[in-house]
C-alpha positions, 0 to 999 in steps of 0.5 A: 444476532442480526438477522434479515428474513430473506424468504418466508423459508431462509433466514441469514445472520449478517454478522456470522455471514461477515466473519466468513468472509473476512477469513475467507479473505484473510486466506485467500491473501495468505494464499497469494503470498505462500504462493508468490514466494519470490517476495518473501525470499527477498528475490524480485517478482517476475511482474514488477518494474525493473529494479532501478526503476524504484529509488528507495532511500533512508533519510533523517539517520533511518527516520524516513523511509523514502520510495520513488516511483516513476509512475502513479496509480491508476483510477481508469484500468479495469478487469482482468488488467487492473489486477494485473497492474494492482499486483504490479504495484504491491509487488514493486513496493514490497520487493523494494522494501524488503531491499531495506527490511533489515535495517528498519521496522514500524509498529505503527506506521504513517504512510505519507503519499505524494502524487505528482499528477499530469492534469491540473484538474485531477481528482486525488481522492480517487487514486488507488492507495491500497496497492502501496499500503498491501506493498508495506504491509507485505513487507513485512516492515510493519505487523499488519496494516490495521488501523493500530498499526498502519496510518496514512494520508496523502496530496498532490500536485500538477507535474509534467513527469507523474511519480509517486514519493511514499514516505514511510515514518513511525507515528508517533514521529508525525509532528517532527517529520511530517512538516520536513516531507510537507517543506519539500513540495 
């Protein structure tokens, strides 16, 4: 076991420290869905983009699953708003999702993102991906957004109306299908 003397009278071990806050987390996660039960009964969220706002479509006979949103992550928002607009973003994909759910299910995802920024020079390694892939996970197309089960990768490109395309395909079908999503840009 790793430990760290903190003072001549306390020691930690960082490795038992880390499993608690990991099920700290993963209850506290758990706890947020129990409670927002709206999503998990299919009904919208009260905090969420009004429902037409999201285009949610299957393309190659339910090969791909396609979400546009007329918006893009934000990188600037901070504090009490950012959760707010974190929440907002999960709650939009998964309320959108679970429109389709019956009609599809991942066990390993690749989750393509395209952002269609306003300003040439922006810095899309610092866009906020994990409100999309909490949306997918939450679902419930996919078991659980590990790295067994949940892949991702994104790109970008200069548009004077931002939006956000999520596509959604089974890993193993990334050669074949990833090319048709990369074709269209």
């Amino acid at each position: 076991m790793e430990k760290e003397i903190i003072s001549d009278k306390v020691s930690l071990d960082f490795n038992h420290l880390l499993l608690c806050y990991n099920a700290i987390e993963k209850a506290r996660m758990e706890l947020y869905w129990a409670v927002n039960n709206s999503i998990k009964a299919g009904l919208k969220p009260s905090n969420v983009l009004p429902a037409d706002d999201v285009k949610v479509e299957l393309l190659d006979n339910n090969e791909i699953v396609k979400l546009t949103v007329p918006d893009r992550p934000s990188k600037y928002v901070t504090g009490s708003a950012r959760t707010a607009v974190k929440e907002r973003w999960i709650n939009n994909i998964a309320y959108s999702l679970n429109t389709i759910k019956n009609k599809i299910f991942f066990d390993h995802i690749f989750v393509f993102i395209k952002f269609y920024l306003p300003s040439e020079y922006s810095d899309v390694d610092n866009v906020d991906i994990k409100p999309i892939i909490d949306g997918v996970k939450y679902a419930g197309i996919v078991p659980d957004d590990n790295y067994k089960h949940i892949s991702f990768g994104f790109n970008a490109q200069y548009s004077k109306n931002p939006k956000t395309e999520i596509y959604l395909l089974e890993y193993k079908k990334i050669p074949e299908k990833l090319l048709k999503i990369l074709q269209e840009l």
